[in-house]
C-alpha positions in Angstrom: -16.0 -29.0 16.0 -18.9 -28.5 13.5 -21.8 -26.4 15.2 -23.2 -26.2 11.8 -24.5 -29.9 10.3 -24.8 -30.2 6.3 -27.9 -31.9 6.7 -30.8 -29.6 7.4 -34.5 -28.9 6.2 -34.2 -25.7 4.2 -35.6 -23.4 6.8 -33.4 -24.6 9.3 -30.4 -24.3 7.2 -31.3 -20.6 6.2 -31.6 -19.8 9.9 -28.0 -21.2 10.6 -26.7 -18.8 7.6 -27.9 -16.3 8.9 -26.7 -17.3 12.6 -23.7 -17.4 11.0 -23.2 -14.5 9.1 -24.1 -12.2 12.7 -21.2 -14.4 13.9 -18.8 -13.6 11.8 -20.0 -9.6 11.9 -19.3 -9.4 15.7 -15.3 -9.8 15.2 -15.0 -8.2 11.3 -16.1 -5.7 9.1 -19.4 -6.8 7.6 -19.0 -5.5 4.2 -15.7 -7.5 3.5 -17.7 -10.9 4.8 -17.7 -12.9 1.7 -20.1 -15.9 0.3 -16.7 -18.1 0.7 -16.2 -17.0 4.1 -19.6 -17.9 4.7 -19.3 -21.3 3.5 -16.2 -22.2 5.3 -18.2 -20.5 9.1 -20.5 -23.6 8.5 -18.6 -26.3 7.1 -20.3 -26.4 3.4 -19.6 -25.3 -0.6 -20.8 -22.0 -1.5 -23.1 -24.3 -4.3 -24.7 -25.7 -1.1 -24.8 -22.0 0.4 -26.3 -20.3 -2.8 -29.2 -23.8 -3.4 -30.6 -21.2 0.1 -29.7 -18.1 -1.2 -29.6 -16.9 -4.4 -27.3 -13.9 -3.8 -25.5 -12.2 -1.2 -27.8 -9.5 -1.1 -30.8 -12.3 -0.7 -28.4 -13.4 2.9 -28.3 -9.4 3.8 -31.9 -9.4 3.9 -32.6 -12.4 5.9 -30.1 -11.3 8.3 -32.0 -7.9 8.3 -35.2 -9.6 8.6 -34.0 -11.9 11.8 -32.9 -8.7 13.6 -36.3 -6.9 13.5 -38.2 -9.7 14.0 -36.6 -10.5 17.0 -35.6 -6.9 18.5 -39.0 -5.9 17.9 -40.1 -9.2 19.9 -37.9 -8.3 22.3 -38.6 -4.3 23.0 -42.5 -5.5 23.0 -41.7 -8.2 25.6 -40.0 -5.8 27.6 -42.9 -3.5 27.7 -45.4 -5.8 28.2 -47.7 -5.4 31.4 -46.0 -2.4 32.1 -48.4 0.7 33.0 -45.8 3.3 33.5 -44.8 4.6 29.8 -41.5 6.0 31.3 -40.5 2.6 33.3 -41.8 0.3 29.5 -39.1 2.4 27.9 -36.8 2.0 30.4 -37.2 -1.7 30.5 -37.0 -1.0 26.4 -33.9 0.7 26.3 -32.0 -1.9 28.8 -34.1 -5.0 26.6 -32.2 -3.4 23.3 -28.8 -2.8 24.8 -28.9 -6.9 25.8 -29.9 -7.6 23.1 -26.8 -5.7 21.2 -24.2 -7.4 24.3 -25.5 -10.3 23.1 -25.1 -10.0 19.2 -22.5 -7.9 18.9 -22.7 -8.4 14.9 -26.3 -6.9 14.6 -25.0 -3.1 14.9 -22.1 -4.1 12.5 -24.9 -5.4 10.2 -27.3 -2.4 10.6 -24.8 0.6 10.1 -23.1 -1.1 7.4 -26.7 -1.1 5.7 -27.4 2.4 6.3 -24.4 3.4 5.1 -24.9 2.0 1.7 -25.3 4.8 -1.6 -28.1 2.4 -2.9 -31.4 1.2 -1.9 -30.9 -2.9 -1.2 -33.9 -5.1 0.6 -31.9 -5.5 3.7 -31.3 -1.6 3.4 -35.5 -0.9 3.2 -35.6 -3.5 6.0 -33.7 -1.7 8.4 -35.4 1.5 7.5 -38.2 -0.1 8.5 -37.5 -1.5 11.5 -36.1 2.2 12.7 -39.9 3.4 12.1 -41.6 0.8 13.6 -39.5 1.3 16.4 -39.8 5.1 16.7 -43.6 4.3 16.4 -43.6 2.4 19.2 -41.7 5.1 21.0 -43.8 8.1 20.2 -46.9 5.9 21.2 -44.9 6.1 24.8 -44.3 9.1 24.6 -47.8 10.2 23.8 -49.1 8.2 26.5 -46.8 9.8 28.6 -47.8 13.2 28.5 -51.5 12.4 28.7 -51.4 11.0 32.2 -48.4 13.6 33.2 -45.8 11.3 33.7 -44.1 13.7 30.9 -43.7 17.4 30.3 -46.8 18.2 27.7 -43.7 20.3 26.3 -42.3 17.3 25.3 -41.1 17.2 21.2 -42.7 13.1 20.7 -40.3 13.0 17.2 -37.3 14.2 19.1 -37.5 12.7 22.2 -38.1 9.4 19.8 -34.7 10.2 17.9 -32.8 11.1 21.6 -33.9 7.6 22.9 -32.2 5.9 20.1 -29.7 7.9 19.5 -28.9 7.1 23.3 -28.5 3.4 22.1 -26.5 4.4 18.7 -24.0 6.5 21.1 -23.3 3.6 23.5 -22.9 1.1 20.3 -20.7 3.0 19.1 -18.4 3.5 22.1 -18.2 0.1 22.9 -17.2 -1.0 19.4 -14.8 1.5 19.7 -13.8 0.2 22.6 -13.9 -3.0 21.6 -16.1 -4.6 24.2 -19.7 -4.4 23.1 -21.1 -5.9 27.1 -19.9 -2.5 28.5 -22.7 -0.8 27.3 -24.4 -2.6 30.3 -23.1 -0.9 33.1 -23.8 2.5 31.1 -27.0 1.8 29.8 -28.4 2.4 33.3 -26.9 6.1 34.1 -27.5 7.3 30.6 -30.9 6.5 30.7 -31.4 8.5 33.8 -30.2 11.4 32.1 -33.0 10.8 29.0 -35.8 10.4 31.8 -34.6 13.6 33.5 -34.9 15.2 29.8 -38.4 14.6 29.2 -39.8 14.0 32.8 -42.9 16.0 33.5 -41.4 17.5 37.1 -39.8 19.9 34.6 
């Protein structure tokens, strides 16, 4: 069946690509995903694929760009109304390992990005989204040790790096493994050991 109609406004129609192309990252290796392939995921000619996007490297970025945009929603959502800084980045850290279970293709996407020699857009965007992310978690952190929920010992940068590092660990595994939705039953114990790390009862 066609989930992917040829008729579409343009912004529509670059969502879908992109949709597509995380799609077709969950079951191979990104970097062998061709235009073609592409194409043929949603049913249309690569002319109609490249009247979107001019390049590969132009799809790359979008893709980049729809994973920030939304993960970043996400981890903010989870946060949200949340007074404890140790509970937001608990509900953070389980909001971003959904989020992977969900699209298993966005980890496939990322580290095949930041494992390229050269600097690309969708490269600089991932970058980016790592910061802003680690920026949010220092802010936690910070916050943290101010009301003494953490130990004022407590490294902010390194603590940051541990927490998604955490995340990278249990990605990894479960690729390995080959089934991404195990992180979820993890996620919860190897948090524990994180909180336990930088608690302030220390």
């Amino acid at each position: 069946m066609d989930n992917h109609p040829k008729h579409l406004p343009a912004d529509e129609r670059r969502a879908v690509t992109v949709e597509a192309v995380i799609e077709l990252a969950g079951s191979q290796n990104p970097s062998e995903i061709t235009t073609a392939a592409i194409a043929r995921h949603m049913n249309l000619t690569q002319g109609a694929l490249f009247r979107h996007f001019p390049t590969k490297d132009a799809i790359w970025q979008a893709v980049m760009e729809w994973v920030a945009e939304r993960l970043l929603k996400r981890v903010e959502l989870a946060a949200q109304g949340i007074d404890s800084p140790l509970a937001a980045m608990e509900a953070i850290f389980m909001a971003n390992v959904e989020f992977v279970a969900e699209h298993p293709g966005v980890p496939r996407m990322m580290f095949g990005e930041l494992q390229r020699a050269e600097s690309t857009a969708a490269k600089r965007m991932a970058h980016t989204l790592i910061q802003r992310y680690a920026s949010r978690l220092r802010e936690l952190i910070a916050k943290g040790k101010v009301i003494g929920e953490l130990a004022p010992s407590v490294d902010d940068e390194a603590a940051a790096a541990l927490f998604l590092g955490a995340i990278q660990g249990l990605v990894i595994k479960s690729l390995l493994a080959g089934d991404v939705g195990h992180m979820r039953g993890e996620a919860p114990r190897v948090f524990a050991i994180f909180r336990r790390g930088i608690g302030g009862d220390q």
